[in-house]
C-alpha positions as CSV (number, residue, x, y, z in Angstrom):
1,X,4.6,12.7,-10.7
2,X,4.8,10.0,-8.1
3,X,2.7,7.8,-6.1
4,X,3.9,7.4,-1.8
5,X,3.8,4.7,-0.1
6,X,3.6,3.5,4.1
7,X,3.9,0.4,5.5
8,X,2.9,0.2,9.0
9,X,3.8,-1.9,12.0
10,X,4.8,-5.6,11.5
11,X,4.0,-4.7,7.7
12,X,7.2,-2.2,7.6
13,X,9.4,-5.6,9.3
14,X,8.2,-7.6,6.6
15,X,8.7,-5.8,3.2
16,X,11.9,-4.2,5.1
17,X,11.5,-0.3,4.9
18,X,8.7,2.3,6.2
19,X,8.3,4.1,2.9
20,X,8.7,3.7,-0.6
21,X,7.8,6.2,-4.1
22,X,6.7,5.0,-7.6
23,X,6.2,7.0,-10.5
24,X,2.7,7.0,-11.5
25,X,1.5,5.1,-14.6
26,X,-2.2,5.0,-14.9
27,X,-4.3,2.3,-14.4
28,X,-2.8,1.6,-11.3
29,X,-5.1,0.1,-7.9
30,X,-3.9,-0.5,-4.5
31,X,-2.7,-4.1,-4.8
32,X,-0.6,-3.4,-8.0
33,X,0.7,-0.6,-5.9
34,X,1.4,-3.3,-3.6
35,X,3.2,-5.7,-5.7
36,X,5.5,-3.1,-7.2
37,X,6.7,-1.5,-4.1
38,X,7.0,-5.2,-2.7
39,X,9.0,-6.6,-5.6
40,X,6.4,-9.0,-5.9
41,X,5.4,-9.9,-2.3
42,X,2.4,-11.6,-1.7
43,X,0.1,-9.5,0.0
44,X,-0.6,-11.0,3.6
45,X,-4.9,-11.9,4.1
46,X,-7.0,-9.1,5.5
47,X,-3.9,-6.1,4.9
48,X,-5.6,-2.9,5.6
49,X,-5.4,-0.4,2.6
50,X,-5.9,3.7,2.6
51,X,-5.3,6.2,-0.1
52,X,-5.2,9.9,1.2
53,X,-5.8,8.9,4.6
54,X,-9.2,6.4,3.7
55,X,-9.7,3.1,3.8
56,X,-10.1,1.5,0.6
57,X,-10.3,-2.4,-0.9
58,X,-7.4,-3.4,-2.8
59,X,-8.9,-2.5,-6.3
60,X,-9.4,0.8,-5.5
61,X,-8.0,3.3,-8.4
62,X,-5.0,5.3,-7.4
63,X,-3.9,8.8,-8.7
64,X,-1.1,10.9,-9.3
65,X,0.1,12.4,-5.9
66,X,-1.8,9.8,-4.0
67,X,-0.5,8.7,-0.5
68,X,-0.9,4.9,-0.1
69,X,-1.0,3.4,3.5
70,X,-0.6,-0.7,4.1
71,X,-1.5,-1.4,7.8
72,X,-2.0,-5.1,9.2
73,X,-5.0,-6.2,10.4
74,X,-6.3,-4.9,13.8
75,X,-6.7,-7.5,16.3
76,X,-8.1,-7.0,20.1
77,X,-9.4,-9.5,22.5
């Protein structure tokens, strides 16, 4: 099976596409999700992470079938 991946927002503009697909290999976390759908990008400080639609830290375990969301940080004044 596969693992699916979103980038959101000034996150899609910098890794250069919305969505992406691996195939799942376990162990696998968010951040290794990350750096294989990035092709080694540095994750940018304080990137928001969700798997199945819930926040999560970056060493959260993923599964098979997951959906994995990247969303930039929230600012407001």
């Amino acid at each position: 099976m596969s693992i699916t991946i979103q980038f959101f927002a000034s996150l899609r503009e910098q890794v250069g596409k919305q969505q992406a697909t691996l195939p799942y290999e376990a162990p696998l976390d968010v951040s290794t999700v990350w750096t294989l759908s990035t092709d080694n990008m540095k994750m940018p400080d304080n990137t928001l992470c969700a798997v199945n639609m819930e926040y999560v830290k970056p060493d959260a375990t993923v599964s098979d079938g997951d959906e994995v969301a990247f969303f930039p940080p929230v600012t407001g004044g």
